[in-house]
VMD Tcl script that builds the backbone (N, CA, C; Angstrom):
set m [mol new atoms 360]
animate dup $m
set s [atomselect $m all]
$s set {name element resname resid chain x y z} {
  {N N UNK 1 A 51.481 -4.868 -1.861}
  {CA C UNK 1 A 50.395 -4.914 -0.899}
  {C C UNK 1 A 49.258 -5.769 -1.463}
  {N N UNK 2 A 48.230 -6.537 -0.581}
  {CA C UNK 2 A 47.753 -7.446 -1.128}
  {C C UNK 2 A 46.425 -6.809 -1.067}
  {N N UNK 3 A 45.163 -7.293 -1.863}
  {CA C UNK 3 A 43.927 -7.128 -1.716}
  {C C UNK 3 A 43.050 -7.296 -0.427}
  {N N UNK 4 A 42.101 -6.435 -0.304}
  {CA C UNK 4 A 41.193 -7.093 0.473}
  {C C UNK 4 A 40.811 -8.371 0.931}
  {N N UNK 5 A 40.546 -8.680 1.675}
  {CA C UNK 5 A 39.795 -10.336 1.571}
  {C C UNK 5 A 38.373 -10.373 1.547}
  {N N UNK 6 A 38.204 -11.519 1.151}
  {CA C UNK 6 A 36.419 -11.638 0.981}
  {C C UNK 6 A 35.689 -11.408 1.925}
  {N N UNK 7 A 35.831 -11.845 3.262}
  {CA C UNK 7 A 35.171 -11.000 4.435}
  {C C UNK 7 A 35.186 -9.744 4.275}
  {N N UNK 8 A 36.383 -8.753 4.088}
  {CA C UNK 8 A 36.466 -7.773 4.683}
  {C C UNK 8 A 35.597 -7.096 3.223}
  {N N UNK 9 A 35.675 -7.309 2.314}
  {CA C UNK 9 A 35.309 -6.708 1.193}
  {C C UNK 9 A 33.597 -6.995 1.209}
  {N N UNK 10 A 33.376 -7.942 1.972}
  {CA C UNK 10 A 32.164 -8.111 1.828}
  {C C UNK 10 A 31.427 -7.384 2.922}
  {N N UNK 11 A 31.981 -7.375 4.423}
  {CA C UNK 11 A 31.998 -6.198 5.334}
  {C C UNK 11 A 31.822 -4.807 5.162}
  {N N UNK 12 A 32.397 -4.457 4.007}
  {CA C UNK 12 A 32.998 -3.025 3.855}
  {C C UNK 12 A 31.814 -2.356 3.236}
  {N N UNK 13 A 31.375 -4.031 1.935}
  {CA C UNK 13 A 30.185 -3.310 1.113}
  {C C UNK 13 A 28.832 -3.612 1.647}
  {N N UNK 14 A 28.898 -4.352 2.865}
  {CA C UNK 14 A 27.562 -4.057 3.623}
  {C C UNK 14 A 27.433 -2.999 4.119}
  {N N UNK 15 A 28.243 -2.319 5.052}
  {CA C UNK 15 A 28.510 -1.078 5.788}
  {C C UNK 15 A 28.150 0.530 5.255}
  {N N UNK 16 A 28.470 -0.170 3.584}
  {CA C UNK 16 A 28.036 0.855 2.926}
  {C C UNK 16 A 26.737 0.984 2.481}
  {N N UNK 17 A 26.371 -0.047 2.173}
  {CA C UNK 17 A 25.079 -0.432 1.722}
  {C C UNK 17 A 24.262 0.013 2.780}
  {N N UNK 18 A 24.463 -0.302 3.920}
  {CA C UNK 18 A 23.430 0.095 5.265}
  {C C UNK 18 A 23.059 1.006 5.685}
  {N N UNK 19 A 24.387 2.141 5.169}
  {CA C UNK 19 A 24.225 3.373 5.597}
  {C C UNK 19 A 23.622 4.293 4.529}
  {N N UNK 20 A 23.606 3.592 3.301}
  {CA C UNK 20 A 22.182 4.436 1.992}
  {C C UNK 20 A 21.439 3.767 2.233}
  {N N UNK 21 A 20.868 3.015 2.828}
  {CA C UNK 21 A 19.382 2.654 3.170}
  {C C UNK 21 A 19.042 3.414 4.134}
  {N N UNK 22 A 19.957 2.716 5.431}
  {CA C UNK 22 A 19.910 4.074 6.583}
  {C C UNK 22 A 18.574 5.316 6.058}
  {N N UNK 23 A 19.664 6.036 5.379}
  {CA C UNK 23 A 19.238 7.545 4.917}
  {C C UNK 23 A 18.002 7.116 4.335}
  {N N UNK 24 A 18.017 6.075 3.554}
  {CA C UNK 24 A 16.996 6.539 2.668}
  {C C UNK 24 A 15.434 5.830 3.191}
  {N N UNK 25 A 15.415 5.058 4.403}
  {CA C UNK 25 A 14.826 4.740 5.603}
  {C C UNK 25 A 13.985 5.811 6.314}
  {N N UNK 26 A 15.071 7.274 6.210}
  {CA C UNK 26 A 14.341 8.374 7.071}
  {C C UNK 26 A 13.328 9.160 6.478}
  {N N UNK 27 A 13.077 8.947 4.434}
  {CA C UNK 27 A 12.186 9.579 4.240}
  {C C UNK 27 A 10.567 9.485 4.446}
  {N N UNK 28 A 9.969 8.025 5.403}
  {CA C UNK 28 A 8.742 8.293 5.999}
  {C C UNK 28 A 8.611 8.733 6.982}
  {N N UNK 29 A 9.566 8.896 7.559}
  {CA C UNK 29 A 9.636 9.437 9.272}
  {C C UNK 29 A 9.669 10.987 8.863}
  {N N UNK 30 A 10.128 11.609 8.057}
  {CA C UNK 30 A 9.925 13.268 8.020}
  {C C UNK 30 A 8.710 12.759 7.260}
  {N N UNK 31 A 7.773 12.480 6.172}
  {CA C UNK 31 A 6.514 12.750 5.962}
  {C C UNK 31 A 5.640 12.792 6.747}
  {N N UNK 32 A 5.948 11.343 7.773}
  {CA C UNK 32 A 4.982 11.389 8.625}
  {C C UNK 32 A 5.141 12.183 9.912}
  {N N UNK 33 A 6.554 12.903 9.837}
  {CA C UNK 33 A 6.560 13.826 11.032}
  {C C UNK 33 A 5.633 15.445 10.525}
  {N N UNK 34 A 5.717 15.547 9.086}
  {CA C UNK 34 A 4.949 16.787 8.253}
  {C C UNK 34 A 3.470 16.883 8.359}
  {N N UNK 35 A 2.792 14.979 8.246}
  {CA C UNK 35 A 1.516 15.124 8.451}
  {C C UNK 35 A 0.522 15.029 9.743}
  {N N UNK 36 A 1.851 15.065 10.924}
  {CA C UNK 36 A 1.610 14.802 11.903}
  {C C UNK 36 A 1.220 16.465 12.847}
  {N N UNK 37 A 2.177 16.883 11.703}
  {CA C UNK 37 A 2.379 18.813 11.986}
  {C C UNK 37 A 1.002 19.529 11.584}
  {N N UNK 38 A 0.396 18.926 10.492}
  {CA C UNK 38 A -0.714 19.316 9.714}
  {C C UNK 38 A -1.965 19.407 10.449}
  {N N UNK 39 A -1.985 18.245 11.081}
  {CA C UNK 39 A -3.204 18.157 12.027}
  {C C UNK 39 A -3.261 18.655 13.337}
  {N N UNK 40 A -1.991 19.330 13.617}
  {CA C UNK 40 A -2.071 19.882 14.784}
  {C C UNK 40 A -3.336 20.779 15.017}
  {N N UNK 41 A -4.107 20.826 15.952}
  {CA C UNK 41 A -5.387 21.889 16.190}
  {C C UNK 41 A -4.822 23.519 16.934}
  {N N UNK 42 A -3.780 23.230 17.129}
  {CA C UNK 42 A -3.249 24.603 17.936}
  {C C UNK 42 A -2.096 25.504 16.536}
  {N N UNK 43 A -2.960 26.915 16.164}
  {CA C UNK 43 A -2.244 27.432 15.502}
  {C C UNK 43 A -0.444 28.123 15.534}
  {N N UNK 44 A -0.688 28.343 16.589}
  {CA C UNK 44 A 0.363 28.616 17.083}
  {C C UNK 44 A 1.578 27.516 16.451}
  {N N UNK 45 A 1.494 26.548 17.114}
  {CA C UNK 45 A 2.188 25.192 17.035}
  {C C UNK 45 A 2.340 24.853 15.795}
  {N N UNK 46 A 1.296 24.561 14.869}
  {CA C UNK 46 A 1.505 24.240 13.561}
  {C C UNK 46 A 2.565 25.655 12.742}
  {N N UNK 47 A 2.115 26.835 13.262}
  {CA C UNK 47 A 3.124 28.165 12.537}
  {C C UNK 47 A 4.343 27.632 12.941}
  {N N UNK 48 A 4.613 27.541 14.028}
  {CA C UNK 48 A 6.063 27.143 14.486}
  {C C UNK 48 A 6.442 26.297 13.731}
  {N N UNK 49 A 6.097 25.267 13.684}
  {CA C UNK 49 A 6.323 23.946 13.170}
  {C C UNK 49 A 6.721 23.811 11.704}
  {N N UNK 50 A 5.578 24.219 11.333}
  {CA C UNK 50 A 5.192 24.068 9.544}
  {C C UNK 50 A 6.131 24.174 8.863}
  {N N UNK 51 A 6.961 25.409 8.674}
  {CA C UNK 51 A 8.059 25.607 7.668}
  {C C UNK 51 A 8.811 24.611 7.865}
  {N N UNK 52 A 9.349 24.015 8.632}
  {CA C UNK 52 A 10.912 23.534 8.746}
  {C C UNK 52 A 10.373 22.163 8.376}
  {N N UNK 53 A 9.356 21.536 8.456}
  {CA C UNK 53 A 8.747 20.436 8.378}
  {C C UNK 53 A 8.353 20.187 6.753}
  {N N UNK 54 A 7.631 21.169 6.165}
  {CA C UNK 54 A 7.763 20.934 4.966}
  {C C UNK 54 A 8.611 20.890 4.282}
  {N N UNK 55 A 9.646 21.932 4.415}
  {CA C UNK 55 A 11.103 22.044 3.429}
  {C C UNK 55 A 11.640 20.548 3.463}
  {N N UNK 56 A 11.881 19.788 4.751}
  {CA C UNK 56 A 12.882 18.410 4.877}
  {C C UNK 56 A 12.027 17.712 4.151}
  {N N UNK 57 A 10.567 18.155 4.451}
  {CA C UNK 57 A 9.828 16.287 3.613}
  {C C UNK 57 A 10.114 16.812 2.082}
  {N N UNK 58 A 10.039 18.258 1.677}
  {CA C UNK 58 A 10.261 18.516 -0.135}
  {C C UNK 58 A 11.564 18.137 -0.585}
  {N N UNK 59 A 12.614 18.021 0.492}
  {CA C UNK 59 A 13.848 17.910 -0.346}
  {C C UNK 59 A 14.121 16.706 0.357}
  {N N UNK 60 A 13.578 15.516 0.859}
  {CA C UNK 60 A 14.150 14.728 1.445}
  {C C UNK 60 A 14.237 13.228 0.714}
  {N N UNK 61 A 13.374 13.235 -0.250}
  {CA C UNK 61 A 13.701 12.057 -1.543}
  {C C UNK 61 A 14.794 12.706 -1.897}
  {N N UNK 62 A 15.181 13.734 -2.620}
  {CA C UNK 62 A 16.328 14.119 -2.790}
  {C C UNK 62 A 17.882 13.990 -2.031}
  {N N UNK 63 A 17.825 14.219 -0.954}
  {CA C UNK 63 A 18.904 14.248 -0.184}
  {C C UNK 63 A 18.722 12.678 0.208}
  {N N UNK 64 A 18.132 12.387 1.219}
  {CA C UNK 64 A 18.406 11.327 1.679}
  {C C UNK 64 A 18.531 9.369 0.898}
  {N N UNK 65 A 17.622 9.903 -0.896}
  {CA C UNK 65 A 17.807 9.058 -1.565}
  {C C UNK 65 A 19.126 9.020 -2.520}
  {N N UNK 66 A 19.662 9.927 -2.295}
  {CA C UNK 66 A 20.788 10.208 -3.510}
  {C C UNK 66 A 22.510 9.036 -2.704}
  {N N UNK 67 A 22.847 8.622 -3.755}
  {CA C UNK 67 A 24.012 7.937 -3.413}
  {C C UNK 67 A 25.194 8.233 -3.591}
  {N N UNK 68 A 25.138 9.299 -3.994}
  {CA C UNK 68 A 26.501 10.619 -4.004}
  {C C UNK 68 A 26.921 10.319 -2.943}
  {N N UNK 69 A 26.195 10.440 -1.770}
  {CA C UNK 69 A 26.997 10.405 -0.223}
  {C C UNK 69 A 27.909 9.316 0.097}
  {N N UNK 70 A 27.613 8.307 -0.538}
  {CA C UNK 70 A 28.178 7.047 -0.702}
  {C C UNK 70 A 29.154 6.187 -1.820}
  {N N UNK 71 A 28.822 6.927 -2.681}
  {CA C UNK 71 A 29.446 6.672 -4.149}
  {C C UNK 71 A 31.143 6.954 -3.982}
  {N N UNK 72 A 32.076 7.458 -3.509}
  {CA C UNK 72 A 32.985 7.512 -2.818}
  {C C UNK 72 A 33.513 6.761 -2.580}
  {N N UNK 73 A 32.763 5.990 -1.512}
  {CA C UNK 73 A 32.901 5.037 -0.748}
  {C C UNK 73 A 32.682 3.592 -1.159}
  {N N UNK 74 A 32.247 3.435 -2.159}
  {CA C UNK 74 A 32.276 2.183 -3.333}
  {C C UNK 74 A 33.621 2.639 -3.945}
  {N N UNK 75 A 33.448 3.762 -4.244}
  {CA C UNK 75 A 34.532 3.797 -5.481}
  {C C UNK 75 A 35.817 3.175 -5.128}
  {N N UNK 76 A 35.989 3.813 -4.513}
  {CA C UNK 76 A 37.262 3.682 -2.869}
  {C C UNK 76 A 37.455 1.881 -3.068}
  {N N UNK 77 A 37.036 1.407 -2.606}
  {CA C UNK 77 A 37.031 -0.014 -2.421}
  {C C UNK 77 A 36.868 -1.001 -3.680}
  {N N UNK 78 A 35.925 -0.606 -5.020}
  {CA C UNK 78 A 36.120 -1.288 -5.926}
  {C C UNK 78 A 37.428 -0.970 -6.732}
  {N N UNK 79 A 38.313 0.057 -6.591}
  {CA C UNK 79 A 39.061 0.678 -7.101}
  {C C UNK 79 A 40.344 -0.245 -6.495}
  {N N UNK 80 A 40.362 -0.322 -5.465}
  {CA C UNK 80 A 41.372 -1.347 -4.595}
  {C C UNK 80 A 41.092 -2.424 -5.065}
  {N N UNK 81 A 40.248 -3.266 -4.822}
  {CA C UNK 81 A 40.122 -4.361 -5.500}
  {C C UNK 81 A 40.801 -4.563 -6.848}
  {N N UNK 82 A 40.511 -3.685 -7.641}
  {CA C UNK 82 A 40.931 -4.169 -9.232}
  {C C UNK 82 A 42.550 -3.562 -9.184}
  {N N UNK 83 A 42.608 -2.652 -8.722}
  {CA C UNK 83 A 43.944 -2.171 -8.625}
  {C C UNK 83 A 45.326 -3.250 -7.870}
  {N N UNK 84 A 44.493 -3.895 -6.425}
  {CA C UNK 84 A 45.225 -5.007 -6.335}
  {C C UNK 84 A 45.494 -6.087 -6.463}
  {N N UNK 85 A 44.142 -6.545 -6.934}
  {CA C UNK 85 A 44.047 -7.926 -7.972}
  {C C UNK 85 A 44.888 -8.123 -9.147}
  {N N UNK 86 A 44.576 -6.359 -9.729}
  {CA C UNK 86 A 45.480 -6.535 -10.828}
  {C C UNK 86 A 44.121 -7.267 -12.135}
  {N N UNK 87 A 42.900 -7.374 -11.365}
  {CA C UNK 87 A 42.248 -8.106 -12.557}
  {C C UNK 87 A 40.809 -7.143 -12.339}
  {N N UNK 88 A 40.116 -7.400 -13.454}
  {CA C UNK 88 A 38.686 -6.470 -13.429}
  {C C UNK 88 A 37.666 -7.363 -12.362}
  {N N UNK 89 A 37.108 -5.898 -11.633}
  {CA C UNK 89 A 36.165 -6.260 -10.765}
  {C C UNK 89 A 35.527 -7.378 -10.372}
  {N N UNK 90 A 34.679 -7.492 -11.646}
  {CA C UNK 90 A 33.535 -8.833 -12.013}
  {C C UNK 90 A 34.603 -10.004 -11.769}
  {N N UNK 91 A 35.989 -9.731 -12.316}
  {CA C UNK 91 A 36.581 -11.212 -12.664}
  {C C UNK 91 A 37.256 -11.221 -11.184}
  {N N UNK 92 A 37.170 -10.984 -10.029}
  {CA C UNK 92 A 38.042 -10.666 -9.045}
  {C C UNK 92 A 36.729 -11.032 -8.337}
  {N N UNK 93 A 35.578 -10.182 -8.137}
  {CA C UNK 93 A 34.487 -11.015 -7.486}
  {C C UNK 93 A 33.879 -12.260 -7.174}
  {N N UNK 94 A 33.763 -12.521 -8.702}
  {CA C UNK 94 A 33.728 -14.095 -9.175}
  {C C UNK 94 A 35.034 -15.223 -8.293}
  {N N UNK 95 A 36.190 -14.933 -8.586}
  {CA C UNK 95 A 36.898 -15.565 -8.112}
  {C C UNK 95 A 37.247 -15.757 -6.894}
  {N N UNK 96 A 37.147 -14.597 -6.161}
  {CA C UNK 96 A 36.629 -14.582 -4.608}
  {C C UNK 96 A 35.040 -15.141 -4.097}
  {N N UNK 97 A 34.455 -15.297 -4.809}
  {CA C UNK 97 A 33.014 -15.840 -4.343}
  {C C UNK 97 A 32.552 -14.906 -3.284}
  {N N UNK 98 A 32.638 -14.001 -4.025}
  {CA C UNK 98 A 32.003 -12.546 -3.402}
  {C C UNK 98 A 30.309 -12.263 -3.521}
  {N N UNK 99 A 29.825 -12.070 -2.874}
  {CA C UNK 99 A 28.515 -11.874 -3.114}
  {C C UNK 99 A 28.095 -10.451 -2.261}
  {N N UNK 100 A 27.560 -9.631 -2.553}
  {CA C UNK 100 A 26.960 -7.962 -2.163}
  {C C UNK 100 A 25.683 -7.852 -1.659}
  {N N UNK 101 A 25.462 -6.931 -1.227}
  {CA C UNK 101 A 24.060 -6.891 -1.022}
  {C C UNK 101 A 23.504 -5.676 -2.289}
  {N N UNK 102 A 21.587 -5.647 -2.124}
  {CA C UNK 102 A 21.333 -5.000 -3.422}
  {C C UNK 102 A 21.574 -3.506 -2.777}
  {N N UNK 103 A 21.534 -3.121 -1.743}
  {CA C UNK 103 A 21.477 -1.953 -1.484}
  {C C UNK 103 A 23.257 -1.457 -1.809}
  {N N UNK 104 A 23.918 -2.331 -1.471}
  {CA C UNK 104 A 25.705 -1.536 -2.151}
  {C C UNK 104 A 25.301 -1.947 -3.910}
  {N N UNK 105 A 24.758 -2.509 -4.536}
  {CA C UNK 105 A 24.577 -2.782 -5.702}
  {C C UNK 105 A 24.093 -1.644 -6.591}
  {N N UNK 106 A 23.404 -0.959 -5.472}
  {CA C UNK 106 A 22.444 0.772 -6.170}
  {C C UNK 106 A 23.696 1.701 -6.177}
  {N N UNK 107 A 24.599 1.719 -4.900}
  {CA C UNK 107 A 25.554 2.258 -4.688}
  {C C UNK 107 A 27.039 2.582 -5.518}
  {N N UNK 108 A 26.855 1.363 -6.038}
  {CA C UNK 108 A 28.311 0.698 -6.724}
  {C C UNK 108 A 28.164 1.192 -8.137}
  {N N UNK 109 A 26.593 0.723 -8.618}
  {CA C UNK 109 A 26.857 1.262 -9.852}
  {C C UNK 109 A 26.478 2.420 -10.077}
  {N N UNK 110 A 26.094 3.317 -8.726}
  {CA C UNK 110 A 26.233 4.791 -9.442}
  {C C UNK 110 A 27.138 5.244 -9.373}
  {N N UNK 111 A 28.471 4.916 -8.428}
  {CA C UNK 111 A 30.299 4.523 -8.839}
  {C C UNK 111 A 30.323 4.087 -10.095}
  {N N UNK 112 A 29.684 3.556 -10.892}
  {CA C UNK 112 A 30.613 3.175 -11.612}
  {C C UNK 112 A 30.631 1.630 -12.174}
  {N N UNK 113 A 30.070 0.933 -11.087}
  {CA C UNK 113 A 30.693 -0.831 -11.267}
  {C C UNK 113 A 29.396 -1.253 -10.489}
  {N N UNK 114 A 28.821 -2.083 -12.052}
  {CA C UNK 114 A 27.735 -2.657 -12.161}
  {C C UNK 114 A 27.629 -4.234 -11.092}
  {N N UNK 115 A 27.710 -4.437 -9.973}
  {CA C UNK 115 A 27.724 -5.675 -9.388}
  {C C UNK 115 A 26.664 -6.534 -8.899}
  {N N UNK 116 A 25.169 -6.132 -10.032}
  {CA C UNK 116 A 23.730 -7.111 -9.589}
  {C C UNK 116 A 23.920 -8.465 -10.110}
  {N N UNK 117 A 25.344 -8.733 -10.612}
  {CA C UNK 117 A 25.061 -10.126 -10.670}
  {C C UNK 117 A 25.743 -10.576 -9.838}
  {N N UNK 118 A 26.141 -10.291 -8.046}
  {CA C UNK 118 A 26.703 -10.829 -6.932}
  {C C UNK 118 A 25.837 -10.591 -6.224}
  {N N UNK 119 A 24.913 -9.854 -6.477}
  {CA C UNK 119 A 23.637 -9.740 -5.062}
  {C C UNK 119 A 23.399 -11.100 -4.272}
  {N N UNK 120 A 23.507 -11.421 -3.229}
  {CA C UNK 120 A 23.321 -12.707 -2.416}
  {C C UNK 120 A 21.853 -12.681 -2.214}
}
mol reanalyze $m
mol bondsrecalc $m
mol representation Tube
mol addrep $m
C-alpha cells in the first residue's frame, strides 16, 4: 500500500491544525461570555448564570488549549507516513515538499514529531 500524497497529507494536517485552534479560539468567547455575566444588574440572573460561567472560563485554557484531543490524530498520520515511506518523517517531508501549518506543528510535536521546520 502506498503513502499518502502531498495534497492529501497536507489536507489532513490542516484539518487538524484547524480544529486545535478551533478550540482554542473559544477561550475569549467564554471569558467574555463570564464578564458579560458579571455586570449583569439583575440578581437573580447573574445567580443563575454565575456558576456555570465561571467553572468553563476556569477550566477552559485547560481543556480547550490542550492538544491531547488532537495528538491522535497527528500521530495517526505521521505514523503512516514513515511507516509507508519506509523513511523518517523529516526525510519523507522534505522529499515530498511538504510544508504544515504552525498550528498542526503545536500538534505534531506534542505527538511526538517535531515538524517547525515545514511550517509554510
Amino acid at each position: 500500500m502506498a503513502v499518502v500524497t502531498q495534497a492529501t497529507y497536507e489536507s489532513l494536517s490542516e484539518k487538524i491544525g484547524n480544529a486545535y485552534s478551533a478550540m482554542e479560539a473559544a477561550i475569549p468567547y467564554i471569558a467574555s461570555g463570564l464578564a458579560e455575566v458579571l455586570v449583569l444588574d439583575d440578581a437573580d440572573q447573574e445567580y443563575d448564570l454565575l456558576g456555570s460561567w465561571y467553572d468553563a472560563n476556569a477550566s477552559s485554557s485547560t481543556i480547550f488549549s490542550n492538544t491531547a484531543n488532537f495528538t491522535a490524530l497527528a500521530s495517526t498520520l505521521n505514523t503512516h507516513a514513515e511507516l509507508r515511506s519506509g523513511s523518517a518523517l523529516a526525510t519523507w517531508l522534505t522529499a515530498q515538499g511538504i510544508t504544515v501549518t504552525a498550528d498542526f506543528a503545536v500538534v505534531s510535536k506534542a505527538a511526538g514529531w517535531d515538524v517547525d521546520a515545514y511550517i509554510a
